[in-house]
N, C-alpha and C positions, 0 to 999 in steps of 0.2 A: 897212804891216801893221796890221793889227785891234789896239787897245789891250787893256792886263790886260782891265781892266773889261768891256771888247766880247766879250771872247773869254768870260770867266767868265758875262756874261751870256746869250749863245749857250750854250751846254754846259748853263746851269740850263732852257734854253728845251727843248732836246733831252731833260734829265733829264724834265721832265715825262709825256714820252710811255712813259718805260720803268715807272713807276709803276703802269701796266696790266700789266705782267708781272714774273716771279720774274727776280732778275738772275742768278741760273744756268742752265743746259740742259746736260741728260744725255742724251746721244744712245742710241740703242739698239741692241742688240744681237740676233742671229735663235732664235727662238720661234715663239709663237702668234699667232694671228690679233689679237691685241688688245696694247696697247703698257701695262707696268702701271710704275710708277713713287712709291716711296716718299720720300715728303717730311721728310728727318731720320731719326734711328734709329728713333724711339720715333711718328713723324710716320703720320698715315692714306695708307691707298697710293689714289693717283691714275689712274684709268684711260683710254685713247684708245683709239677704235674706226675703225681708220684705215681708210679706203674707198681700196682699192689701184686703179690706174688713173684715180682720178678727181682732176680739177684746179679750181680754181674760177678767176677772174678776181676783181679787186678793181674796188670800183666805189667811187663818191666816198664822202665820208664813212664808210666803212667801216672797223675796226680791226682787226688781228692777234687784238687778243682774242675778239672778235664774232665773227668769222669763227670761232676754231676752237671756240667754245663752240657755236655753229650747226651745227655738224659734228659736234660730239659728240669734242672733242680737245681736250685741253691746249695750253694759249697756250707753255707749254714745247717739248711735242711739234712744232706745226707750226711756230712759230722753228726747232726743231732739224732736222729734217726741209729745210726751204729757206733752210740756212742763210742765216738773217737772223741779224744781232747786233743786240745795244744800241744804238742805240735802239730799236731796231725799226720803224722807219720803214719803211711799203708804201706804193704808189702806185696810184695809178687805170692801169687797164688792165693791173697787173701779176697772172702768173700766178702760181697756188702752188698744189703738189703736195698733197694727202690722204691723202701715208702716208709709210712712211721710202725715202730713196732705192735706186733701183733693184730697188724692190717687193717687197724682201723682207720676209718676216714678221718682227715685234720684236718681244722683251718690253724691259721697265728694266734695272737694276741688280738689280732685286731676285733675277731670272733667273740673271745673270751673276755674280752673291755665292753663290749658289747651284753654281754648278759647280766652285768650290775645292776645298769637302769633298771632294766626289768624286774628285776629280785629283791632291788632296793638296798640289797647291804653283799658287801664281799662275801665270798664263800670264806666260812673257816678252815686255817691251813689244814692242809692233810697230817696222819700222822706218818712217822717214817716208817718205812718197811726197814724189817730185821736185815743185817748185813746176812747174803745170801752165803751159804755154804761151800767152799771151792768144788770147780766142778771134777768129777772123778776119769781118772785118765785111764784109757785101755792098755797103756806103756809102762813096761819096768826102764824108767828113765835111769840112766847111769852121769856123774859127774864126768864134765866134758874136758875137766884139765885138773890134773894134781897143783894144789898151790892152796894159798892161804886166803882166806876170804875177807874182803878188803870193802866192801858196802854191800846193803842188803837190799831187797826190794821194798819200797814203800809205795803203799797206793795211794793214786792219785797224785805221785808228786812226779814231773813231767821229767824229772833227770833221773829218777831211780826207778826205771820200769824194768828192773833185772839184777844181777849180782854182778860184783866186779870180781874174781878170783886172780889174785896174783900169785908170778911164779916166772922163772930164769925168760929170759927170751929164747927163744925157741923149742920150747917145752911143746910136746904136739899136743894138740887141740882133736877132741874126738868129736864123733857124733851121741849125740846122745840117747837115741834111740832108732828105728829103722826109717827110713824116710827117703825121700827124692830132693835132690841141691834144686831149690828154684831160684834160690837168685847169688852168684857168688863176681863182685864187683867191690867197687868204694863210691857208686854214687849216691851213697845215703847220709848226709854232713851229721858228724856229730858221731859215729861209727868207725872211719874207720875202713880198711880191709873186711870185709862184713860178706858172710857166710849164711844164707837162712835156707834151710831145712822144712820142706814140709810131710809131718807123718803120716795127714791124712785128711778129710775135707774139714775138719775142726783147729786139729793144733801143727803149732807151727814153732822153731825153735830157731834163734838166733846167738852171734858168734863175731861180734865184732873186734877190733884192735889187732888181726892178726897180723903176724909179719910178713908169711906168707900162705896164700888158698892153695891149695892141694888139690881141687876138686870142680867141674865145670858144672854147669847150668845145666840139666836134664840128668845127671849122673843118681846111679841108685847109690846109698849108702846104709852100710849096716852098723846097728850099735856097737859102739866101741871102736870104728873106724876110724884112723885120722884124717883130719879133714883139712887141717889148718899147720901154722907155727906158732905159737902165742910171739905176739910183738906189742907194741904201744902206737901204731899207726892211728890218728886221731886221738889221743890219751895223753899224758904227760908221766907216765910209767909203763915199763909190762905189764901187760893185765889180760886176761880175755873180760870182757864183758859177756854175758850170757844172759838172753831171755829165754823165756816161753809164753806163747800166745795159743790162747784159745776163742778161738771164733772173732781172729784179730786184735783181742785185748790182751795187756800183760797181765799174769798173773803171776805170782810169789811160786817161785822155781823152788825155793829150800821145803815145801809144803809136798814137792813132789819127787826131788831127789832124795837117795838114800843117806841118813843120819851117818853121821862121821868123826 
C-alpha cells in the first residue's frame, strides 16, 4: 500500500485542482429561466444562464472553471448540475450538461428561502432515493494489468475513484476494451503518466502511474492492446491505477471486470 507521505502527497496534488472552485455546491431548485445563487448571507448573488438542451465535450487542456465561465455559468452551478465533486477532475472527451438535470428550470437558495414565509413552516425533508443500480456496460471489459490488487473503489471518497493493481515495473499495461486514446500526457496532478481511453460517447477508461505510454492522442486501440509500462510515476510504488467512467463519473471497475 502507498505510504503516509505518498498518500498525503497525492490528495495535496489533487487539492490543487479544487482551488479553481468554491468547495461547496448548492444544487437548485425549479423557477426561472436563469439559476441565481447567493454567496453567504450578506455575500453578492451569483448568477447562471443555463442553455437547456445543450452539452459541450471537453477537450485537452480545458477546466471546469473555463468551460462554465465560457458559457456564461458558475464553476458551482455546472459541478452541480453533472455531479462532479472535489476535486473536480474532467477529462478530455468527457461530456457535460449546460443546465440542471432533467431540464428543468432553477433558481438558488435564495428562491427556495423565499417559499417558507409563504407556507409558513419548512418543507419536510425528502426521503432518500434507493442507491441506483450500476449502469450496464455494452463492453466485455478485460483486466488491464496482471498484479495484485492493492485498494478498491469507494464511493464518494475523492482518492479512491478506481483500483490500484500492483505488479513489477514494467509489466505492460493493456487496454481494456476497444476504444480511441484521447488523452495520453502527465498533466492531470495526482495521476501520473495517465492514459485515458474513450469506448464510446458514455464510458471512458483510465490508466495512470505508468512508466511509459506506448500510445498517442487520436490512436485507435483494441482490447487487450498494450498501451502503457506500469511504473509509479506520481505514486510512491509500481502500480497502475485504473478507473472507469461513465457519463464522466467513476464507477467500481471490479463490478465490471471479470472475477479472478
Amino acid at each position: 500500500m502507498e505510504s503516509a507521505d505518498g498518500m498525503r502527497a497525492t490528495r495535496q496534488g489533487w487539492g490543487r485542482l479544487a482551488v479553481l472552485l468554491a468547495a461547496t455546491m448548492l444544487l437548485a431548485a425549479c423557477g426561472s429561466s436563469q439559476v441565481v445563487r447567493r454567496v453567504g448571507d450578506r455575500g453578492p448573488v451569483q448568477v447562471s444562464q443555463p442553455r437547456y438542451g445543450t452539452t459541450v465535450t471537453v477537450r485537452r487542456g480545458q477546466t471546469l472553471y473555463r468551460i462554465a465561465t465560457d458559457n456564461g455559468i458558475t464553476a458551482r452551478d455546472l459541478a452541480a448540475w453533472n455531479g462532479i465533486a472535489p476535486p473536480y477532475t474532467i477529462y478530455p472527451g468527457q461530456r457535460l450538461r449546460l443546465y440542471p438535470g432533467g431540464g428543468a428550470r432553477a433558481t438558488g437558495t435564495a428562491h427556495a428561502g423565499a417559499v417558507r414565509p409563504r407556507t409558513g413552516a419548512p418543507r419536510p425533508p425528502a426521503t432518500p432515493a434507493p442507491a441506483a443500480a450500476p449502469p450496464s456496460s455494452p463492453f466485455v471489459w478485460r483486466w488491464p494489468v496482471q498484479g495484485t490488487l492493492l485498494a478498491r473503489y469507494v464511493a464518494g471518497e475523492t482518492t479512491r475513484q478506481g483500483i490500484d493493481i500492483g505488479a513489477v515495473a514494467g509489466t505492460p499495461v493493456h487496454a481494456a476494451a476497444d476504444g480511441v486514446v484521447v488523452y495520453s500526457g502527465s498533466g492531470l496532478v495526482g495521476y501520473g503518466e495517465l492514459i485515458i481511453v474513450k469506448h464510446d460517447e458514455q464510458w471512458l477508461s483510465a490508466y495512470g502511474h505508468n512508466r511509459a505510454r506506448l500510445v498517442n492522442e487520436g490512436q485507435l486501440v483494441k482490447a487487450g492492446q498494450q498501451i502503457a509500462e506500469l511504473g509509479h510515476s506520481g505514486a510512491a510504488r509500481d502500480m497502475l491505477h485504473f478507473e472507469i467512467r461513465y457519463n464522466g463519473k467513476p464507477v467500481d471497475p471490479l463490478v465490471y471486470l471479470p472475477q479472478r
